[in-house]
MARROLUM-721207 format. One record per residue (C-alpha): y, z, x. Coordinates in steps of 0.2 Angstrom, whole numbers, padded with zeros to 4 digits, always signed. Each point is the difference from the previous one (the first is absolute). Layout:
YZX ...
! end
This chain:
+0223+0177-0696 -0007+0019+0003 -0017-0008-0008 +0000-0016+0011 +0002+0011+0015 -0013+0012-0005 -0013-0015-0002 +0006-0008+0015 -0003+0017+0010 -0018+0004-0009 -0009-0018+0001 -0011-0001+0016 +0001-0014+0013 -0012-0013+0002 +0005+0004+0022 -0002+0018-0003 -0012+0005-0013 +0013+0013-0004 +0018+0002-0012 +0015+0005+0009 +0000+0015-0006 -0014+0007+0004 +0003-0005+0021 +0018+0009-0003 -0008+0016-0009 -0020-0002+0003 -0003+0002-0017 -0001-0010-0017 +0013+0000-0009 -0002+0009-0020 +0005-0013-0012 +0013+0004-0013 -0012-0004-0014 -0012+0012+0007 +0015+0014-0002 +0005-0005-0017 -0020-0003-0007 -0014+0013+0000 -0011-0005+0015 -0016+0009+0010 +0006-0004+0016 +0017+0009-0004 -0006+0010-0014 -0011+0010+0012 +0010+0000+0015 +0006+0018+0005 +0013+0007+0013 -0012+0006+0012 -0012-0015+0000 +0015-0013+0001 +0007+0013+0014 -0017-0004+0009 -0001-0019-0002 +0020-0003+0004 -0005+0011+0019 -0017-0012+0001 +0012-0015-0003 +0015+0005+0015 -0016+0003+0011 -0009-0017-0001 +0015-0011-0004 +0000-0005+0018 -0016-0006-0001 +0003-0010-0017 +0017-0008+0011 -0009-0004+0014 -0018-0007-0012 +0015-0011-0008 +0008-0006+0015 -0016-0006+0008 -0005-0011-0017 +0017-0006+0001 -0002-0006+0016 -0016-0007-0004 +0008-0009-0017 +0012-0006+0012 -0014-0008+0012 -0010-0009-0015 +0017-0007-0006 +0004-0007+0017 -0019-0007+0001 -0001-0007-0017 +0017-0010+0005 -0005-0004+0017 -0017-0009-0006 +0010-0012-0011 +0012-0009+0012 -0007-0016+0005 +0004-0008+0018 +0006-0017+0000 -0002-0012+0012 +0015-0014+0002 -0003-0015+0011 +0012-0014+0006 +0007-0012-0014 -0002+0017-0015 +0016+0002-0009 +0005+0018-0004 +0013+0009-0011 +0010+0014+0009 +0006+0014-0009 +0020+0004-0004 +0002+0014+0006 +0018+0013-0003 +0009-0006+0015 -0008-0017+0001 +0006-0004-0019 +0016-0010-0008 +0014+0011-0005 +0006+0000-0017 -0015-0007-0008 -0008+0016-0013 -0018+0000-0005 +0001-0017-0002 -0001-0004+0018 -0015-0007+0010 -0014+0010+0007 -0007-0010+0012 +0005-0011+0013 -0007-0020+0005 -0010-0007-0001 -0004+0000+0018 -0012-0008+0012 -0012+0009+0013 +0000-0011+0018 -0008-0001+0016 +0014+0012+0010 +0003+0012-0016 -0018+0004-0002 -0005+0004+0018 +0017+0011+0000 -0005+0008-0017 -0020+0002+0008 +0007+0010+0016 +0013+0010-0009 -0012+0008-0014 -0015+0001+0009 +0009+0010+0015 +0009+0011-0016 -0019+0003-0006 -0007+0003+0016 +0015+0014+0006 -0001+0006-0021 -0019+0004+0006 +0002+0006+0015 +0015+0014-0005 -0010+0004-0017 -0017+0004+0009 +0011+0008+0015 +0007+0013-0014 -0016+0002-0005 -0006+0004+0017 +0014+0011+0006 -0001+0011-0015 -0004+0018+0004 +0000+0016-0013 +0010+0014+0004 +0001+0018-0006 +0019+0002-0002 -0001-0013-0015 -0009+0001-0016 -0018-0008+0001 +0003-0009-0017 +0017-0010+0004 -0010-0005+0017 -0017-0005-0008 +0013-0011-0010 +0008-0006+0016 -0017-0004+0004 -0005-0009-0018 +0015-0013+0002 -0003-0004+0018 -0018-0006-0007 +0005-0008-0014 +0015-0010+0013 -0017-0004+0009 -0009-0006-0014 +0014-0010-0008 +0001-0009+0018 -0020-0007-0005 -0009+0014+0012 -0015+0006-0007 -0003+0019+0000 -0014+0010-0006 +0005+0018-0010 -0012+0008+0011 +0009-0006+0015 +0015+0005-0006 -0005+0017-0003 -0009+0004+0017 +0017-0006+0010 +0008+0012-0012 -0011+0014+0007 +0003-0005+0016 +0019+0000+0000 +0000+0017-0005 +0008+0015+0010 -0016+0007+0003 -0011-0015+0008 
! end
């Protein structure tokens, strides 16, 4: 178990670009096989010069926290895109039949795994299509409006951490782009500027 942990806490993150470890302690961690074997980079490692490096590490381990929190956010974002870009509308007219989906409270008691997953068949008319039109195109129209009124409304501050805000930031654009509304990065960075403190 000890060595599942260690390897666990030493392997980077494809979000981060960084091991545990070294955001906890802002520094690599030394391997046991690098104790136990002969090997330059510990061989030639004095007190003073490990002294030196640890002090360099506490200072810039902010700066490897925060370099790792904005590729996280950014992983996040080309996750969210790559899904986004593979769902496929679909357009139902009167006399389509469709499946529904069983859902926990909608399915039979008692019945296991062995249970139906989907409900129907059922068919699409006249009066259910014109009620399904008007209900999901007002749903997408005020999801539109409240996602870019977010985005509008946003404002940096000085009593929080700019990082945790510019990540505020990143998920109001990525709701705006999964809504289908195109944005250029340069856009997005000049109305960054602008909602800063200082402008």
């Amino acid at each position: 178990m000890p060595r599942i942990l260690c390897a666990n806490r030493t392997t980077p993150r494809i979000a981060t670009g960084q091991n545990p470890f070294s955001l906890v302690y802002g520094c690599e961690a030394v391997l046991t096989a690098e104790v136990t074997s002969p090997t330059t980079r510990y061989g030639l490692l004095t007190l003073e010069r490990n002294t030196e490096e640890l002090s360099h590490d506490l200072d810039t381990i902010e700066e490897r926290r925060d370099l790792s929190y904005i590729r996280m956010a950014t992983y996040q974002q080309t996750v969210a895109r790559n899904f986004t870009k593979n769902v496929k509308a679909k357009m139902f007219k009167v006399g389509d039949w469709f499946l529904r989906k069983v859902f926990q409270n909608t399915k039979e008691l008692n019945v296991g795994k062995m249970g139906e997953n989907w409900e129907g068949p059922y068919q699409i008319d006249k009066e259910m299509l014109v009620y399904l039109e008007k209900k999901f195109d007002a749903d997408d129209a005020g999801k539109k409006k409240y996602v870019i009124g977010n985005w509008l409304n946003f404002k940096l501050v000085d009593s929080k951490p700019i990082i945790d805000q510019v990540h505020v930031y990143e998920n109001y654009v990525a709701e705006i782009h999964a809504q289908g509304i195109k944005m250029c990065e340069i856009v997005q960075a000049n109305v960054l500027i602008e909602k800063s403190p200082d402008s």
